[in-house]
MARBA-3410 file (N, C-alpha, C, O; in Angstrom, 1 decimal):
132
63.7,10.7,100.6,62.8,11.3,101.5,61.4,10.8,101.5,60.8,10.6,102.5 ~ 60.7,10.6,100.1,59.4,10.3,100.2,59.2,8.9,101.1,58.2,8.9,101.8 ~ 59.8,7.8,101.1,59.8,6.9,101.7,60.0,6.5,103.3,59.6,5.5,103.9 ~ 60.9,7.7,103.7,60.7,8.1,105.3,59.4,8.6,105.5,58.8,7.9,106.3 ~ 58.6,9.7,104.9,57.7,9.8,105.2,56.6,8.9,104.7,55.5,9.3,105.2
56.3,7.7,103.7,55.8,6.7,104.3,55.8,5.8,105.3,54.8,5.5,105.9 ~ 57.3,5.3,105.5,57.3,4.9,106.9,56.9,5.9,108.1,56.7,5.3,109.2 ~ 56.8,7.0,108.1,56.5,7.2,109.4,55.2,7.5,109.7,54.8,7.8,110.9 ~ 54.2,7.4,108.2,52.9,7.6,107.7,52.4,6.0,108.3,51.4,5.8,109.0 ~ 53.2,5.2,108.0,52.4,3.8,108.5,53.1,3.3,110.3,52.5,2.6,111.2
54.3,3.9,110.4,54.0,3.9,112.2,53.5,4.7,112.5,54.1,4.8,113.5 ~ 52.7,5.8,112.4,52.1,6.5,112.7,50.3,6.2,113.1,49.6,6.4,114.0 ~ 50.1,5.5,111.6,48.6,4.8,111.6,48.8,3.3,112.4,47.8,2.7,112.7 ~ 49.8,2.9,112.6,49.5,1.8,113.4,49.5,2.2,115.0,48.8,1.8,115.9 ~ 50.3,3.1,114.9,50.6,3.8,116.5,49.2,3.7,117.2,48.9,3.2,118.3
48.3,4.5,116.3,46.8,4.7,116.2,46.0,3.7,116.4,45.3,3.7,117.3 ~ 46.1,2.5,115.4,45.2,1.7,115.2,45.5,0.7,116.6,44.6,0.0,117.1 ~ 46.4,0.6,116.8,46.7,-0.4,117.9,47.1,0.4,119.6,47.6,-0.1,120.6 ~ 46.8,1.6,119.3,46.8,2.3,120.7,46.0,1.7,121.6,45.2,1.1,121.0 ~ 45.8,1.6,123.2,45.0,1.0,124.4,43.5,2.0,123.9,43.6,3.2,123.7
42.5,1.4,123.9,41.1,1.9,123.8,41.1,2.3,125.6,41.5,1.4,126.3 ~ 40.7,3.5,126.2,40.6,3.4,127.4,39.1,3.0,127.6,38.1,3.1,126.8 ~ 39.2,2.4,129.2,37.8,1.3,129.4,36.8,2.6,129.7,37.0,3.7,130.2 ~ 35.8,2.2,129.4,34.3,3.0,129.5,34.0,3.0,131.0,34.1,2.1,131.8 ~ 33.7,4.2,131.2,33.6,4.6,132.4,32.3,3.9,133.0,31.2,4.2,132.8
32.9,2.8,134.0,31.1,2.5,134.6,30.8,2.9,136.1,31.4,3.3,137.1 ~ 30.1,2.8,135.8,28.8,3.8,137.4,29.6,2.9,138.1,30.0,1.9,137.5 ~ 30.0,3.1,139.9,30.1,2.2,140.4,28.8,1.6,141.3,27.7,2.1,141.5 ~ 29.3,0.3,141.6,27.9,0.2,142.1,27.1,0.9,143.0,28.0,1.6,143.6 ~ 26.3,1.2,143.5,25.0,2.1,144.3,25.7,1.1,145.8,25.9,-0.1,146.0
25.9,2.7,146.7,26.2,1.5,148.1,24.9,1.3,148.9,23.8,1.9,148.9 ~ 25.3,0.2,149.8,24.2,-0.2,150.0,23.2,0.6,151.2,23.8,1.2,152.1 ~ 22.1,0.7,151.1,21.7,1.1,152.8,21.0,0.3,153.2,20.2,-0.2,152.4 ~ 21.1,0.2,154.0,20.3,-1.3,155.0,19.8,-1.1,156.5,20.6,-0.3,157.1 ~ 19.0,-1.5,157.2,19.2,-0.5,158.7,17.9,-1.9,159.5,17.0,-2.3,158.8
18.1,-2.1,160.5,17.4,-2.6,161.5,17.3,-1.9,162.8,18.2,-1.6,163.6 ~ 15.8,-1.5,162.8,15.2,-0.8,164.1,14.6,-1.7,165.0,13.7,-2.5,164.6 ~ 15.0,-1.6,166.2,14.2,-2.3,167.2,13.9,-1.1,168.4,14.7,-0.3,169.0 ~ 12.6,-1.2,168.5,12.1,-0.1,169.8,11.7,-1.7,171.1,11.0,-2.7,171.1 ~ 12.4,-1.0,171.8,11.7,-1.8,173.1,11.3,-1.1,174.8,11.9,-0.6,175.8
10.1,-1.2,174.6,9.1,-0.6,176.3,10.1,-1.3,177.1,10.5,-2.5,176.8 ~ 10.4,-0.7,178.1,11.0,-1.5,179.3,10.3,-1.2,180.4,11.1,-1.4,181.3 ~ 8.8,-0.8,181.0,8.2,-0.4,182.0,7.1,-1.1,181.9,6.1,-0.8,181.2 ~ 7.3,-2.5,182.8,6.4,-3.8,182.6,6.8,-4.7,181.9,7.9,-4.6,181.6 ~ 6.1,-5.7,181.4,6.8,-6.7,180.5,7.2,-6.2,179.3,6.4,-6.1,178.3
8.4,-6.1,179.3,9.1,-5.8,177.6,8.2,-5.7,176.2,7.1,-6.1,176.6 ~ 8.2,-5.4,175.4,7.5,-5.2,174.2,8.5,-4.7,172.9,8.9,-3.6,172.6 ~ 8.6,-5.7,172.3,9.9,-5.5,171.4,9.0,-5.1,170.0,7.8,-5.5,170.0 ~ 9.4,-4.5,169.1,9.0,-3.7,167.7,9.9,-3.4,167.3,10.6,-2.5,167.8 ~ 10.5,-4.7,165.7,11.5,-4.1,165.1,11.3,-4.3,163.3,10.5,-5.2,163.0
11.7,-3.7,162.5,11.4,-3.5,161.3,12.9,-3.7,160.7,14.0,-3.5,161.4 ~ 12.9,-4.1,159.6,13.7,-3.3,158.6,13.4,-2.8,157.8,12.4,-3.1,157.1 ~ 14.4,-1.6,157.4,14.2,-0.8,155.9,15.4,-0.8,155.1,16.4,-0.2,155.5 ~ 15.6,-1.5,153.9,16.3,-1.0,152.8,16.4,0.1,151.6,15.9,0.2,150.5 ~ 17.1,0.9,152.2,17.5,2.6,151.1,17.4,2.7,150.0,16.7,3.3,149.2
18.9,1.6,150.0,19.4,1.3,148.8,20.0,-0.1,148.4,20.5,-0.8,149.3 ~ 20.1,-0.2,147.2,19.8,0.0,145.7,18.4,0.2,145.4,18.3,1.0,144.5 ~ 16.8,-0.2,146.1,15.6,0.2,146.3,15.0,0.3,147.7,15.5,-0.4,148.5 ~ 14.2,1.1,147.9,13.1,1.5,148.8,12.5,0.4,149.2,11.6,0.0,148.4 ~ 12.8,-0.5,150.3,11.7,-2.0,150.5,12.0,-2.0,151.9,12.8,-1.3,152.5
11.3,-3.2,152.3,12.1,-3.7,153.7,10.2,-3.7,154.8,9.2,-3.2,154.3 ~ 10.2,-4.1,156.0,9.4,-4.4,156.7,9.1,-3.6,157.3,8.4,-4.0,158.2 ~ 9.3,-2.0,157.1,8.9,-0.8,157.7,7.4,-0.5,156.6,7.2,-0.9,155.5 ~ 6.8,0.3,157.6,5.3,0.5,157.1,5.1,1.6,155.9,4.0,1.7,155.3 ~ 6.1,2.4,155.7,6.3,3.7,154.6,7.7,3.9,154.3,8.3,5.0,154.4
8.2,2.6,153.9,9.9,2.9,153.6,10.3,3.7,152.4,11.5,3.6,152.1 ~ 9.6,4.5,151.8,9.7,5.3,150.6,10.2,6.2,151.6,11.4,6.4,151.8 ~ 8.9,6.9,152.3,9.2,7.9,153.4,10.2,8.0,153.9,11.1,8.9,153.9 ~ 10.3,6.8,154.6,11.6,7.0,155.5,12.9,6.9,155.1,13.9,7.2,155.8 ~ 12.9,6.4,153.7,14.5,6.6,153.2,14.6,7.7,152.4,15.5,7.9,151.7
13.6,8.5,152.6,13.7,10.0,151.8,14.1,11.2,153.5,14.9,12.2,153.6 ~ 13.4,10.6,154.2,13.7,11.1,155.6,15.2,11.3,155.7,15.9,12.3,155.7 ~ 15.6,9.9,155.7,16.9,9.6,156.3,17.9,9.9,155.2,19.1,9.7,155.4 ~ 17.3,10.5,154.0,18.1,10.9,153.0,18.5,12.2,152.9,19.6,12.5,152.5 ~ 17.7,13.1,153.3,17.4,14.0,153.7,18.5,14.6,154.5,19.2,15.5,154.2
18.6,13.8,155.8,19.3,14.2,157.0,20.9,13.0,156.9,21.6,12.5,157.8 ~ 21.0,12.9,155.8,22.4,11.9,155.4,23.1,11.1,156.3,24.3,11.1,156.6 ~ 21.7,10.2,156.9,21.6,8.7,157.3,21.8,9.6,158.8,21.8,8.8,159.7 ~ 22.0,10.7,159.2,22.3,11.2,160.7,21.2,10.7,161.7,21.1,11.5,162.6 ~ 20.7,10.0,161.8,19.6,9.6,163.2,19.8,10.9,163.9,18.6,11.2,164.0
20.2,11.7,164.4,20.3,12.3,165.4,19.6,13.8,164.7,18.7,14.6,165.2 ~ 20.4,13.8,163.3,19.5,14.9,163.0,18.0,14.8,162.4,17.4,15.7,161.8 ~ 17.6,13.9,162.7,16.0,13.7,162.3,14.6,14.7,163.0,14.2,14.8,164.1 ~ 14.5,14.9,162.3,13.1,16.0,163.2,11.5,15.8,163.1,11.0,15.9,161.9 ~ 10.8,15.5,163.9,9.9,15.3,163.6,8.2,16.7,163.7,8.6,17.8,163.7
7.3,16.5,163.8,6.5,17.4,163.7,5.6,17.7,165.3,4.9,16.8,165.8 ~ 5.7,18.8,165.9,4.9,18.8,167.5,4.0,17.5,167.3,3.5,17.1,166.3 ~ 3.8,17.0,168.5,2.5,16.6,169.0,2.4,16.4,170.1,3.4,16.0,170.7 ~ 1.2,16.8,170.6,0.5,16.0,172.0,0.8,14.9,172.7,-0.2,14.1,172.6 ~ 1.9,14.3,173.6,2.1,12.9,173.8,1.6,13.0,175.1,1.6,14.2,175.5
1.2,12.3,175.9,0.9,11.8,177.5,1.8,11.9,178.0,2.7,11.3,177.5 ~ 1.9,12.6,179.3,3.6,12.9,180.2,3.2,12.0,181.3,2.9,12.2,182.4 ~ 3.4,10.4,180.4,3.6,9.5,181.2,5.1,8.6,180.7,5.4,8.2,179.6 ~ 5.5,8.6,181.5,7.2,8.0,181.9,7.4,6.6,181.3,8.1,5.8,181.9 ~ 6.9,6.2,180.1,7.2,4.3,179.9,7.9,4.4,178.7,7.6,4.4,177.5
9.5,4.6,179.8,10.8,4.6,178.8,10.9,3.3,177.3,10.2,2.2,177.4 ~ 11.3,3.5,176.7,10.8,3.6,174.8,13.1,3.5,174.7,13.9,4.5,174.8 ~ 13.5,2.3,174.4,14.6,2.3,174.1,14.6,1.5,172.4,14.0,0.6,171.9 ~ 15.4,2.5,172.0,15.7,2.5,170.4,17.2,2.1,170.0,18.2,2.5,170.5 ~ 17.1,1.0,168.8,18.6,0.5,168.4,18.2,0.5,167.1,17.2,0.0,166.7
19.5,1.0,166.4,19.4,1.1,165.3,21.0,0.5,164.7,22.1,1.0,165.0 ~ 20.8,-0.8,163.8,21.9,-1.3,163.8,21.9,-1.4,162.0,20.8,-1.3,161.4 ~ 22.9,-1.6,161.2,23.0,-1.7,159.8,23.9,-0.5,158.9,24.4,0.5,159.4 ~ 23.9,-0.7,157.6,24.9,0.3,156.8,24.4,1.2,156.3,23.3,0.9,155.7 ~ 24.9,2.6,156.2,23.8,3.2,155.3,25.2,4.1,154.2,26.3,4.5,154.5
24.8,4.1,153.6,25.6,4.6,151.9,27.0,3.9,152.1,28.0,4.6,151.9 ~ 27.3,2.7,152.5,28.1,1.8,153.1,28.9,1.6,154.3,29.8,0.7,154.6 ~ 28.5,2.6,154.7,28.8,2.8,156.0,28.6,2.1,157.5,27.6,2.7,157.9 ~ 29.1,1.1,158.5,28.4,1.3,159.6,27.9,2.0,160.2,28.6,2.9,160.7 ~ 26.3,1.8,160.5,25.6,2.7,161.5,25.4,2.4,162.7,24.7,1.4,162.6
25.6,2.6,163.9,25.3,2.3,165.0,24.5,2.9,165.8,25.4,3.4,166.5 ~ 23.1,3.4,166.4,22.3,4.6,166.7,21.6,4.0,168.0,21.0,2.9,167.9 ~ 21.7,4.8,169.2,21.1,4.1,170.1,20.2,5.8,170.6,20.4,6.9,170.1 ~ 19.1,5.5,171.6,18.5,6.3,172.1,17.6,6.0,172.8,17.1,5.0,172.4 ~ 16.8,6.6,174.1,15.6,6.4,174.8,15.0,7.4,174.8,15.4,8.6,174.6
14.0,6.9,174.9,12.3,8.2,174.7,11.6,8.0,175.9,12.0,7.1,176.7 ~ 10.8,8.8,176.1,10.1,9.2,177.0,8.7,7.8,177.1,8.2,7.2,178.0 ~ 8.5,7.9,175.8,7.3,6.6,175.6,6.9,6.8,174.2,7.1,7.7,173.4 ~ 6.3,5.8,174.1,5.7,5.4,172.7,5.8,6.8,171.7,6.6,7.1,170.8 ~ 4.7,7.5,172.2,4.1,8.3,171.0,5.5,9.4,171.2,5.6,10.2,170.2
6.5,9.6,172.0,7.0,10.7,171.8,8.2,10.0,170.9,9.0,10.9,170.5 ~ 8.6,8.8,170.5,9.7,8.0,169.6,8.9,8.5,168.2,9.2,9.3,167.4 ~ 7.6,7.6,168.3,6.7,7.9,166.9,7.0,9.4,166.5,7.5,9.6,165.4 ~ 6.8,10.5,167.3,7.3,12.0,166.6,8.6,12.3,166.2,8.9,12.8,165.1 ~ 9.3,12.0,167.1,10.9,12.3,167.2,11.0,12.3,165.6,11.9,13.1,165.2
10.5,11.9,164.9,10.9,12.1,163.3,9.3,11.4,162.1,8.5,10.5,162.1 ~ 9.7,12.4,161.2,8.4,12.1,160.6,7.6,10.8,160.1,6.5,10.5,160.4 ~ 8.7,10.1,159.3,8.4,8.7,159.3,9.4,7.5,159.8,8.9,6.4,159.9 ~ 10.6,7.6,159.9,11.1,6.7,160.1,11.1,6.1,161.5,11.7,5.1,161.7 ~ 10.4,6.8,162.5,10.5,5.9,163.6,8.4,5.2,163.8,8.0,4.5,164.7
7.9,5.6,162.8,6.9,5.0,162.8,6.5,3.5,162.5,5.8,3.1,161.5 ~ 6.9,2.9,163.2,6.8,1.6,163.2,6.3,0.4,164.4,6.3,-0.8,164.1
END
């Protein structure tokens, strides 16, 4: 008997020692957000304004306050539509303001289109991210 229970004392510790280590759990990577805005006047000769802003993996990109605006758009979980911006005073003058919004956001395709009234009423439509 004592020697059964050595053997089953040493497959036992081998069972152990040569068991699968399971793999360490890693972060998966951060998805990306990425986004290209183009505003274009169509009342007179065209006037194109477009930027990019990158979300993620960091806050960068060719927008004028992309911290802002990827906390905006973080905020409202990449929704363009739910973006809100703050009253103001615009001129109730008619120089339609067309908006595209093309790129990925938490890896997602985005596709976001829209027309404004004119300049300053795009600039409000949301606090920072259409400021550009």
């Amino acid at each position: 008997m004592p020697s059964i229970g050595r053997t089953a004392a040493a497959v036992l510790s081998c069972a152990i020692w040569f068991a699968p280590v399971p793999a360490q759990a890693q972060e998966p990577p951060a998805a990306i957000s990425a986004l290209a805005l183009s505003a274009v006047t169509r009342s007179g000769p065209p006037e194109f304004r477009t930027t990019t802003l990158l979300c993620a993996p960091q806050q960068t990109g060719s927008h004028p306050d992309p911290v802002g605006a990827c906390t905006e758009l973080s905020a409202a979980q990449g929704d363009f539509a739910a973006l809100t911006g703050e009253p103001a005073a615009c001129p109730m003058i008619y120089e339609p303001v067309s908006l595209l919004v093309v790129g990925v956001w938490d890896g997602r395709p985005v596709s976001y289109q829209r027309e404004f009234a004119n300049s300053c009423v795009l600039a409000n439509a949301a606090r920072h991210v259409y400021k550009f």
